[in-house]
KEKE-3310 file (N, C-alpha, C; in steps of 0.2 Angstrom, whole numbers, plus 5000, padded with zeros to 4 digits):
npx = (4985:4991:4996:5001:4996:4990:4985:4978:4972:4956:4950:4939:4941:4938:4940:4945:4950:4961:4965:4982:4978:4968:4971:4980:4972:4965:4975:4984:4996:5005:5007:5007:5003:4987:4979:4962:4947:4929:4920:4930:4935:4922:4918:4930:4927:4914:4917:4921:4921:4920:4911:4916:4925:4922:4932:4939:4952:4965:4981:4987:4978:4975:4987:4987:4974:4979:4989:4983:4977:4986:4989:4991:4986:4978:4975:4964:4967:4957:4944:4928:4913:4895:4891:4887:4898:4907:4900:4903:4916:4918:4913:4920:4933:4930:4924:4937:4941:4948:4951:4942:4940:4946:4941:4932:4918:4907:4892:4890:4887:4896:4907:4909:4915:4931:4940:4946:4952:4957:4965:4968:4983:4986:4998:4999:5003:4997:4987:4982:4966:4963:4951:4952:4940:4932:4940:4952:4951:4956:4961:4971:4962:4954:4964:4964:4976:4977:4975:4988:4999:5000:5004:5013:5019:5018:5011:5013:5007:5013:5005:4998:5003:4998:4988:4982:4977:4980:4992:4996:4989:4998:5011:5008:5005:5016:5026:5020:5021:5034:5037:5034:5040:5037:5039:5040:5035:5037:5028:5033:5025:5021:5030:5024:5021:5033:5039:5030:5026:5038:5042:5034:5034:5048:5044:5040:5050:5056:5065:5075:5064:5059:5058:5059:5048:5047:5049:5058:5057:5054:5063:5076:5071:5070:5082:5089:5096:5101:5106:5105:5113:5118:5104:5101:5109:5105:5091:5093:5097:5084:5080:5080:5080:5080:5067:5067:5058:5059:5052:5051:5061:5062:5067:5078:5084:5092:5098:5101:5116:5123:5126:5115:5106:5102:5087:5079:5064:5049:5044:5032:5014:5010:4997:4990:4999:4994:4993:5006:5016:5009:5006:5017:5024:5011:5016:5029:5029:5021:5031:5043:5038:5037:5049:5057:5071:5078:5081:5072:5058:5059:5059:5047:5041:5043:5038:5023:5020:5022:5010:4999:4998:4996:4981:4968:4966:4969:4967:4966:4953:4949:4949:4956:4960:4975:4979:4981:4991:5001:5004:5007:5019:5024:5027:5035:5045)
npy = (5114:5098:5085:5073:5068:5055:5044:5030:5015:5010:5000:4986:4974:4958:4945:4926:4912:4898:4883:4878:4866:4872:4884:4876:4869:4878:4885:4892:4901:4903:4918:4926:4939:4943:4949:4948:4945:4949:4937:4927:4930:4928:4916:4909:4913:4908:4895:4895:4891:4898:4913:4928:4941:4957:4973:4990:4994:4992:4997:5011:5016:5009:5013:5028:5028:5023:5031:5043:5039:5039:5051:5062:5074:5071:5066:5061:5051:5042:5031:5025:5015:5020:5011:4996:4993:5005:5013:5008:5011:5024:5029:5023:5029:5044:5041:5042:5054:5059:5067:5068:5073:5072:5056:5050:5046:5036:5036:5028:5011:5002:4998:4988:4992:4994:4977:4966:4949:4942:4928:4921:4910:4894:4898:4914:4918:4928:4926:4937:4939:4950:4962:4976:4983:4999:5006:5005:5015:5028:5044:5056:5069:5065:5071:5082:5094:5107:5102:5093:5104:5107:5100:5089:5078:5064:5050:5036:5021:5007:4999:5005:5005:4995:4999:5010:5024:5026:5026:5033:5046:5044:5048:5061:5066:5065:5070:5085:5086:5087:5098:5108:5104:5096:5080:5063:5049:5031:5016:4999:4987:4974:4959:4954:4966:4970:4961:4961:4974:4982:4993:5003:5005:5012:5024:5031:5034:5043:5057:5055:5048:5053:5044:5026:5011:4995:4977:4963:4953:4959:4968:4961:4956:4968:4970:4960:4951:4943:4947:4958:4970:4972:4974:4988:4996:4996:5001:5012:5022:5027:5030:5040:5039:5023:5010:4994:4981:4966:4955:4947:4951:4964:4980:4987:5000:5016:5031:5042:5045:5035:5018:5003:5000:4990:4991:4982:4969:4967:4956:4946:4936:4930:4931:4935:4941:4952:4968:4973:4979:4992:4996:4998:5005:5019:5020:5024:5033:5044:5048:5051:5065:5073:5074:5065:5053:5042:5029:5031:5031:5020:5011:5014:5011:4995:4992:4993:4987:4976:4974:4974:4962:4952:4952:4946:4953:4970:4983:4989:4988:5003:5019:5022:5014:5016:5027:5021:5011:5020:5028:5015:5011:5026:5026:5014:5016)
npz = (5027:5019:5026:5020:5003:4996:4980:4973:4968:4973:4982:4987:5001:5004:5012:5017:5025:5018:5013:5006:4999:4993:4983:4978:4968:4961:4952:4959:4966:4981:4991:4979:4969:4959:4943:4940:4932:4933:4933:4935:4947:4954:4952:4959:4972:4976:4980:4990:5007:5019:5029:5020:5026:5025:5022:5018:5005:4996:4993:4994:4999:5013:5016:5018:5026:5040:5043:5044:5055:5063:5066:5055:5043:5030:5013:4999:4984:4971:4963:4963:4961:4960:4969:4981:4987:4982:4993:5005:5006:5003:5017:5026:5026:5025:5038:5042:5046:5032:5017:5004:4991:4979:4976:4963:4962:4954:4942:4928:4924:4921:4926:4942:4959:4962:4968:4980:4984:4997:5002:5015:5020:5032:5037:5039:5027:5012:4996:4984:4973:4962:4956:4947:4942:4941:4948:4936:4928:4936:4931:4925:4926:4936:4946:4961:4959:4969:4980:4982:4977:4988:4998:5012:5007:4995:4992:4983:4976:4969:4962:4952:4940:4934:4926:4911:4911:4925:4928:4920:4928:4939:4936:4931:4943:4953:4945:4946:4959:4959:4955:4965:4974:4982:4993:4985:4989:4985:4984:4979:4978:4976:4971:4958:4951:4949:4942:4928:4927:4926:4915:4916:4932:4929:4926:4933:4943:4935:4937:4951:4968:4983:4993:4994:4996:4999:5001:5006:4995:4983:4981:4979:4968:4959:4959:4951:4959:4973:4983:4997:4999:4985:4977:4986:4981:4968:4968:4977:4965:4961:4971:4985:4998:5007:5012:5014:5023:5032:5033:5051:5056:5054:5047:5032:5033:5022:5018:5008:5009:5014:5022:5021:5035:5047:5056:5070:5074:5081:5090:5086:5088:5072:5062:5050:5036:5027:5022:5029:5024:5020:5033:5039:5031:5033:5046:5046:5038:5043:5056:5049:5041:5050:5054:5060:5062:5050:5055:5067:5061:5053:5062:5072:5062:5060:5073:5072:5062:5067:5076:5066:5060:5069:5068:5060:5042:5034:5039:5054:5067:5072:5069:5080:5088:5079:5086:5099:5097:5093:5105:5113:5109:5110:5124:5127:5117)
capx = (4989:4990:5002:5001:4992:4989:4984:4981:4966:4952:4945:4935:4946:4935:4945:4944:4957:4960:4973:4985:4976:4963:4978:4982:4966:4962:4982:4988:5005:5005:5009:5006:4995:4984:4974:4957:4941:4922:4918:4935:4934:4916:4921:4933:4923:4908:4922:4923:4917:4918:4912:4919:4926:4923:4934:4939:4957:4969:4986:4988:4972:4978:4991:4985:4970:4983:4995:4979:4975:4992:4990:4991:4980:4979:4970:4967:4962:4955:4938:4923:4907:4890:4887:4887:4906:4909:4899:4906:4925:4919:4909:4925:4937:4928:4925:4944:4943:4953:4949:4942:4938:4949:4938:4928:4911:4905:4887:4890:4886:4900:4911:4908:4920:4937:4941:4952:4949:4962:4964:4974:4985:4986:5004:4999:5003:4991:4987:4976:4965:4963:4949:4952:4935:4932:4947:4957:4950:4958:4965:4973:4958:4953:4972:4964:4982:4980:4977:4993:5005:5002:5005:5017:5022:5015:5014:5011:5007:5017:5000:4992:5005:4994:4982:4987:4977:4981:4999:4999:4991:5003:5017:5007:5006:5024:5029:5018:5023:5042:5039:5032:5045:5033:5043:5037:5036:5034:5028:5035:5017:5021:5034:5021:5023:5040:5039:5027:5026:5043:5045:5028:5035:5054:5042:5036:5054:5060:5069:5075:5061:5062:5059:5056:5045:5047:5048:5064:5058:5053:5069:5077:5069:5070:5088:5089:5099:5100:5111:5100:5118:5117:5099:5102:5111:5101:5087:5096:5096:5077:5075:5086:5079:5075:5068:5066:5057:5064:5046:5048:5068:5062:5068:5084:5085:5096:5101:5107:5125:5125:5123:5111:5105:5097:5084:5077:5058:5048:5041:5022:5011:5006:4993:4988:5004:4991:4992:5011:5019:5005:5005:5023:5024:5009:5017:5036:5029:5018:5038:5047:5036:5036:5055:5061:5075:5075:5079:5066:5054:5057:5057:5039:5034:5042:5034:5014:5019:5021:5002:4993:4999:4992:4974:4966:4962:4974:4969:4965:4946:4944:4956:4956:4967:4980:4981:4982:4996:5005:5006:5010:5027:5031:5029:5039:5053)
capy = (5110:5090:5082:5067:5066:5047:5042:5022:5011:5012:4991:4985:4969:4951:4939:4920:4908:4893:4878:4876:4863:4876:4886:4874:4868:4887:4887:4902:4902:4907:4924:4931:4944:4941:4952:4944:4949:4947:4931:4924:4930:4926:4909:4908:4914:4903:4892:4898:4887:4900:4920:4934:4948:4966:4980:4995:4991:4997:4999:5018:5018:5009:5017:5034:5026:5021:5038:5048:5036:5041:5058:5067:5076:5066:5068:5053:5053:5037:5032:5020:5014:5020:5005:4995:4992:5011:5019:5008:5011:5031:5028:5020:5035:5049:5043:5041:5061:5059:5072:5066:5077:5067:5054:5050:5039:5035:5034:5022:5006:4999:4993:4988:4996:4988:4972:4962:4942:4941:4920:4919:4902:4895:4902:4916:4921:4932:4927:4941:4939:4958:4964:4983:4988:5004:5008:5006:5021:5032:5045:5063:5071:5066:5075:5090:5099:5112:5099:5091:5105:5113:5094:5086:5072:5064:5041:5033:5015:5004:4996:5010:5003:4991:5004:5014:5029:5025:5025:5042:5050:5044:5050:5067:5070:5064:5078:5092:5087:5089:5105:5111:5101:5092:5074:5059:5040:5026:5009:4995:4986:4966:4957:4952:4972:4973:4955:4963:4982:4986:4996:5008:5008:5014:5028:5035:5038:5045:5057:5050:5051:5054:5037:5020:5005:4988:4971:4961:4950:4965:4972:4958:4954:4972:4972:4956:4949:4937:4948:4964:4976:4974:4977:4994:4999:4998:5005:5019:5024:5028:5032:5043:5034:5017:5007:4989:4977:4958:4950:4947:4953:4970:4981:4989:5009:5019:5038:5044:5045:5030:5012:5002:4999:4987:4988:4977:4970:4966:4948:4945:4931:4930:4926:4938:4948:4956:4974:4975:4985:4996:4998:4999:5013:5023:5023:5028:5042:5047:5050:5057:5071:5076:5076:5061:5051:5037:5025:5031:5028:5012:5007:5014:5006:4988:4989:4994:4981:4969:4973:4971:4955:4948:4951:4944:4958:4973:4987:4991:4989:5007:5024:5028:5009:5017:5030:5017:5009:5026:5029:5012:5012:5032:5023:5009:5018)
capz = (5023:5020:5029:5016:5000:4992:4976:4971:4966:4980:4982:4994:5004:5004:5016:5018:5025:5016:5014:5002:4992:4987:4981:4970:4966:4957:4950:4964:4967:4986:4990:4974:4966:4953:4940:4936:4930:4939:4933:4938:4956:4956:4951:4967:4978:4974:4980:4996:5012:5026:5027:5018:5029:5020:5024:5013:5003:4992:4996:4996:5005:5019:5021:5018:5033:5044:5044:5048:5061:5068:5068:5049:5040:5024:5006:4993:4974:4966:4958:4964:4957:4963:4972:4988:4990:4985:4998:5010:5004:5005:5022:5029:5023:5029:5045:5046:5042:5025:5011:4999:4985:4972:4975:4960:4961:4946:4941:4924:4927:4917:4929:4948:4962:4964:4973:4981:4986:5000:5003:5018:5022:5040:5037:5039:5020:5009:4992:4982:4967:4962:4949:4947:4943:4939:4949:4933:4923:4937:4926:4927:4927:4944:4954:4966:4962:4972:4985:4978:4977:4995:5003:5016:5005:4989:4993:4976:4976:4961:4958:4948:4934:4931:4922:4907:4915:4933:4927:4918:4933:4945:4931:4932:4952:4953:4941:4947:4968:4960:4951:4966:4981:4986:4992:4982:4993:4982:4987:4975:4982:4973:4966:4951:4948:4950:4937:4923:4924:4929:4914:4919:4938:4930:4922:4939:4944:4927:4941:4957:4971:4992:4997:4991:5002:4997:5005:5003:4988:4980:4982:4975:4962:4956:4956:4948:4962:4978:4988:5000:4998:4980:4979:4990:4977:4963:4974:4978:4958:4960:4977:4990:5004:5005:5016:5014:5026:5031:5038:5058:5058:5056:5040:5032:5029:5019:5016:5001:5007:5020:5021:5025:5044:5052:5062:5072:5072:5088:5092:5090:5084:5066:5059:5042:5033:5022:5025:5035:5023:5020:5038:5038:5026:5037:5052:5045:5036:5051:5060:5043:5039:5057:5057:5064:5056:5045:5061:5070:5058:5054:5072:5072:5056:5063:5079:5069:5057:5072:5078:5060:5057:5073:5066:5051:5039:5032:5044:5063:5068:5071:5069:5087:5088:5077:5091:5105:5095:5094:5111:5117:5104:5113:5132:5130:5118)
cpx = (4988:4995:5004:4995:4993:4985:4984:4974:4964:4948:4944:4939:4937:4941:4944:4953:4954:4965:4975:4982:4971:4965:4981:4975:4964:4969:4983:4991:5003:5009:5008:5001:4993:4979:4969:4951:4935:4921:4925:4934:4928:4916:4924:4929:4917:4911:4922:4921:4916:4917:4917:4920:4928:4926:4937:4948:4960:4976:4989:4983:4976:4984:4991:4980:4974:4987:4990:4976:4980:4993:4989:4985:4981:4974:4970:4962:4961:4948:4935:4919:4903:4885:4888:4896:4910:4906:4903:4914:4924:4917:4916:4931:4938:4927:4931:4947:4948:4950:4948:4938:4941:4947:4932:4924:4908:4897:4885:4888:4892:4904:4909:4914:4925:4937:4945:4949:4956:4963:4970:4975:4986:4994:5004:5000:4997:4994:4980:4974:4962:4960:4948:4946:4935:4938:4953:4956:4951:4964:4967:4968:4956:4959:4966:4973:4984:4980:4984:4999:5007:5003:5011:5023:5017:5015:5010:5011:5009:5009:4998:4998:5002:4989:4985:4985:4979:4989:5001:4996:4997:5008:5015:5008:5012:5027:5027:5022:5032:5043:5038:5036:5040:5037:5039:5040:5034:5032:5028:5027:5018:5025:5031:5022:5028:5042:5035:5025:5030:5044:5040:5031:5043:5050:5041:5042:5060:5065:5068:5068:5065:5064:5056:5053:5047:5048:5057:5062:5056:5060:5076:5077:5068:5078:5090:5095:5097:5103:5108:5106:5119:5110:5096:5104:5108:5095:5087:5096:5091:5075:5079:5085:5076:5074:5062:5064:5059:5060:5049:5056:5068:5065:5075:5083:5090:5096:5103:5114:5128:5123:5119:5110:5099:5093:5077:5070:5057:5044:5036:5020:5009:5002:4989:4994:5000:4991:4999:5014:5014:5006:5012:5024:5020:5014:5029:5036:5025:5026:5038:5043:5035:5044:5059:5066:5073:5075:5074:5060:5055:5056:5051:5036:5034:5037:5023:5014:5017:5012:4999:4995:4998:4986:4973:4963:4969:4974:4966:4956:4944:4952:4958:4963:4973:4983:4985:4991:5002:5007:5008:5017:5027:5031:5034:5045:5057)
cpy = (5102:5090:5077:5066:5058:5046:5032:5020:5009:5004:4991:4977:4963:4947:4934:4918:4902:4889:4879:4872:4868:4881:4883:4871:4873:4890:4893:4900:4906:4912:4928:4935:4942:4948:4947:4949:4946:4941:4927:4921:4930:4920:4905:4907:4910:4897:4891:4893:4893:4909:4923:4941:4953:4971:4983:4995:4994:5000:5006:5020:5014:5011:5025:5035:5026:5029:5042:5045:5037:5046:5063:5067:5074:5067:5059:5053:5045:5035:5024:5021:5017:5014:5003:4996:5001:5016:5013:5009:5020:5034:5028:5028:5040:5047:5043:5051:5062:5063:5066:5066:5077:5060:5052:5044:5040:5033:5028:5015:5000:4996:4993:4991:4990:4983:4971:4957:4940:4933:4922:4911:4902:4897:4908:4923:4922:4931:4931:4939:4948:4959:4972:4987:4996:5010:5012:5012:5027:5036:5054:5068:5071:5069:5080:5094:5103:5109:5095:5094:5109:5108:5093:5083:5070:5054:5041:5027:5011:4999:4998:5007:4999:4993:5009:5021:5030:5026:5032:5046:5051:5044:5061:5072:5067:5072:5082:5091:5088:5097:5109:5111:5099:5083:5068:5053:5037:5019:5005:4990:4977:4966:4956:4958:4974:4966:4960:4969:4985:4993:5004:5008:5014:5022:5033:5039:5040:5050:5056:5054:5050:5046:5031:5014:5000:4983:4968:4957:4954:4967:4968:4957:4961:4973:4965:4950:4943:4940:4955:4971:4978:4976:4986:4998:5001:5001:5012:5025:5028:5031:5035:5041:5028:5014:5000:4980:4970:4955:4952:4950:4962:4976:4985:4997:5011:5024:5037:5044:5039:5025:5010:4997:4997:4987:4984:4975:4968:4960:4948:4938:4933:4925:4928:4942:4951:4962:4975:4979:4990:5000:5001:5007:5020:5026:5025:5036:5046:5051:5054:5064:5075:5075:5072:5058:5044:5030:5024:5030:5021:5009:5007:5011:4998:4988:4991:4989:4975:4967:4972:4965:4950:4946:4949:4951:4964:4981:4987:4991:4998:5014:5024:5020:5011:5021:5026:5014:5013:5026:5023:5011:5020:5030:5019:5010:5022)
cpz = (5024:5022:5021:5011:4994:4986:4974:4968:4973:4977:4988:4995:5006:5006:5015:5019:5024:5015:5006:4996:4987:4982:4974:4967:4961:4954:4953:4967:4976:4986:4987:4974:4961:4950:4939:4936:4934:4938:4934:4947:4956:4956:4959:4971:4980:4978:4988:5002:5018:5023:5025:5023:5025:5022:5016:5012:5000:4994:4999:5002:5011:5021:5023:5025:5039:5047:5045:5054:5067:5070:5059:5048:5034:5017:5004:4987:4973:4966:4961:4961:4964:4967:4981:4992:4989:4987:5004:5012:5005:5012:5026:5030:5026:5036:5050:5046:5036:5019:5007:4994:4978:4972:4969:4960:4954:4946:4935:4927:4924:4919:4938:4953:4963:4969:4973:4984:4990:5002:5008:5019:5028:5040:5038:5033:5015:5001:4990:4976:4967:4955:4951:4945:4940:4941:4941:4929:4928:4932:4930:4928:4935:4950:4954:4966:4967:4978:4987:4979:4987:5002:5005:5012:5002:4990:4985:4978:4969:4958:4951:4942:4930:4924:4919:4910:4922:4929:4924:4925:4939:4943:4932:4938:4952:4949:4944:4955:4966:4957:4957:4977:4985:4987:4990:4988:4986:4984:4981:4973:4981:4968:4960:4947:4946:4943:4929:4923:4927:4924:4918:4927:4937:4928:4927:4943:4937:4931:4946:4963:4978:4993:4992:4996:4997:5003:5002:4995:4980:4974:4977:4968:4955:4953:4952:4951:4967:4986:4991:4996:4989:4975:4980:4984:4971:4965:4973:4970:4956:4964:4982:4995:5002:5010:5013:5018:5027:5037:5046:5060:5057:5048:5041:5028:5028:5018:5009:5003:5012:5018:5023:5032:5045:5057:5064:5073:5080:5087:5093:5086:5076:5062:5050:5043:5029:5024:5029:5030:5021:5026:5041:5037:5030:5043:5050:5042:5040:5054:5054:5042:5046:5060:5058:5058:5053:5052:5065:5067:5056:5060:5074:5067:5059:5067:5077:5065:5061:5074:5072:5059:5064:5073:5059:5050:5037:5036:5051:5064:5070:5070:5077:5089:5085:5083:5096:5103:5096:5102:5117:5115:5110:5120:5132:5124:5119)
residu = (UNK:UNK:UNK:UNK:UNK:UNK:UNK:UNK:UNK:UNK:UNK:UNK:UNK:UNK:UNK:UNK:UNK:UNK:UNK:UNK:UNK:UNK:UNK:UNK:UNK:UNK:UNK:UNK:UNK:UNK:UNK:UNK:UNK:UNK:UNK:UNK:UNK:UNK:UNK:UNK:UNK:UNK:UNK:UNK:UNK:UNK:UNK:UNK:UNK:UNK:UNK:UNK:UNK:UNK:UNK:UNK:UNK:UNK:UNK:UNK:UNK:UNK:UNK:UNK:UNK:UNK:UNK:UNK:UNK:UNK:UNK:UNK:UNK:UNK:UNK:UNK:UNK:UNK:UNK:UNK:UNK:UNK:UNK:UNK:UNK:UNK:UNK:UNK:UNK:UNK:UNK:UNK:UNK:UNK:UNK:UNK:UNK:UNK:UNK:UNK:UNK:UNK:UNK:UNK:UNK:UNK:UNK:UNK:UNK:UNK:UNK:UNK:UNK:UNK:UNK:UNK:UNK:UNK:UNK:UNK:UNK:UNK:UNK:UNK:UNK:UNK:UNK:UNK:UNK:UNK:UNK:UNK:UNK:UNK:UNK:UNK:UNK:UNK:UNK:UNK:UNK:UNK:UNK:UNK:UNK:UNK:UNK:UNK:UNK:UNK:UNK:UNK:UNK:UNK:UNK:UNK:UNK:UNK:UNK:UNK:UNK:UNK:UNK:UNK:UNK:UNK:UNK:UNK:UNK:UNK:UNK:UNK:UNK:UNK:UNK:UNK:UNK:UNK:UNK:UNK:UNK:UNK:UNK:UNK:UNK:UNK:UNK:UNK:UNK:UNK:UNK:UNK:UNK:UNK:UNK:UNK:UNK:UNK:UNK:UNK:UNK:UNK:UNK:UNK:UNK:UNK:UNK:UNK:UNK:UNK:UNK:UNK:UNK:UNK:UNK:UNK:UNK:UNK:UNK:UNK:UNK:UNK:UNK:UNK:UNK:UNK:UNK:UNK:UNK:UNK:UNK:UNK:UNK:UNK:UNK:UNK:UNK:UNK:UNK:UNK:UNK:UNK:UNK:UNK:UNK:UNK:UNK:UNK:UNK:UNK:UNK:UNK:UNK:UNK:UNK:UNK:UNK:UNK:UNK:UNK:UNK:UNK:UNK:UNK:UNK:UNK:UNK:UNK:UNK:UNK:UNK:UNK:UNK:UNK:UNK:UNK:UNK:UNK:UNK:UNK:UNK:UNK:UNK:UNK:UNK:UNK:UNK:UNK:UNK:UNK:UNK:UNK:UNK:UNK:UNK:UNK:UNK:UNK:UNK:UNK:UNK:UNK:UNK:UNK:UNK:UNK:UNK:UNK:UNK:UNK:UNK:UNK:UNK:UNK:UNK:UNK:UNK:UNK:UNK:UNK:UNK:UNK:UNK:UNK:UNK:UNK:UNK:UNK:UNK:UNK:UNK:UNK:UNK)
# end
């Protein structure tokens, strides 16, 4: 059985840090996500003064990497090109042991394997430029169902809204893992998501799912407020658990029949947020599907979010550090 199977857009991750002028220099709104096509982000990058660090990306991918680095046994569906960046994005995968027989390579040469162009600020703030690649033509053809209906838990990433097929598949696996009680997660993934393909993400909870991720400006900016309690509430509409991260303070979860509960983050340096709610999300659903409560997952997501965000890049140098991690959170709570 899968503990957790994931669905999202499979990119390869291109880092650099850069100052703010170059930010405005290139019109990018710190923080943000951007869609752009090859010759855009080829543009940027050309741009660039210092190496690109390459790791294997994609929001459900890391957290789908991260939660078998915790322990699960994990699947994951989405589509790469026959090229450098998706054998190193399948290379990376597999030696995390991650099923991946809903992975679709592509031999066309039509589009190259998804990207992302991570710019961090010396604030430690992640803006992404993000060309989807052949990413975007994941469609419902590529779900393994039967991998699908005999899993743990179903994570969906809010990105795949971007894509008219990525967005019917992640409407199909939602519907089959409910016909079949399999628990849906969603991750909101970017306020730019939550800004211009909110009706496509309201499509994925046409009825309500288990749990919902986001970040506070997410959460916000979905419920069209300022205030977290009225947020929750709207939230709640979509998602029977919520849990909504608040950066270095740690995050707020909620039940279907309770308020929401603070708790508290743990104190580290930061130097990259790219990747903390992915990493978040791994390490909460690592706890939940092994039982624990929504408390206790978030406590383990805070404290795994506290260590990605010390390193530049969005996941761990190897699985066996997800481990180390694990075990130094069960010693000292």
């Amino acid at each position: 059985m899968i503990d957790l199977f994931g669905i999202g857009n499979a990119l390869v991750d291109f880092e650099s840090e850069v100052t703010e002028t170059f930010l405005n220099d290139h019109s990018l709104e710190k923080g943000q996500m951007y869609l752009k096509d090859e010759a855009e982000i080829g543009f940027i990058r050309d741009k660039l003064a210092s190496d690109l660090k390459m790791s294997s990306g994609g929001s459900a991918a890391n957290t789908i990497y991260g939660a078998s680095g915790f322990g699960l046994s994990c699947a994951y569906c989405g589509r790469v090109q026959d090229d450098e960046a998706g054998g190193f994005f399948v290379r990376e995968m597999k030696e995390a042991g991650i099923h991946l027989d809903d992975v679709r390579i592509e031999s066309s040469q039509s589009k190259s394997t998804g990207n992302c162009l991570v710019l961090v600020t010396d604030d430690a703030q992640r803006t992404m430029c993000t060309n989807l690649g052949i990413s975007s033509e994941l469609s419902v053809e590529d779900l393994n169902l039967n991998y699908l209906k005999s899993s743990g838990y179903l994570y969906v990433e809010g990105y795949l809204a971007a894509s008219e097929t990525g967005s019917q598949a992640a409407q199909r696996a939602i519907g089959v893992a409910e016909e079949h009680g399999v628990p849906v997660a969603l991750t909101l993934s970017d306020v730019s998501m939550v800004n211009f393909f909110r009706s496509d993400i309201e499509k994925f909870c046409a009825s309500q799912v288990d749990t919902i991720f986001c970040n506070e400006e997410e959460a916000l900016c979905w419920a069209g407020t300022d205030r977290l309690e009225i947020a929750f509430k709207t939230l709640k509409e979509i998602g029977k658990k919520v849990h909504v991260t608040v950066g270095s303070k740690g995050s707020l979860v909620c039940g279907p029949d309770a308020k929401p509960k603070e708790v508290k983050g743990f104190e580290t340096e930061v130097n990259d947020t790219n990747g903390a709610g992915d990493m978040y999300a791994a390490a909460a659903l690592s706890m939940i599907t092994k039982g624990f409560t929504l408390v206790e997952a978030a406590r383990f997501g805070n404290y795994a979010a506290a260590q990605i965000v010390r390193q530049y890049g969005a996941r761990l140098s190897s699985v066996g550090a997800y481990q180390t991690i694990k075990n130094q959170f069960a010693k000292g709570s």
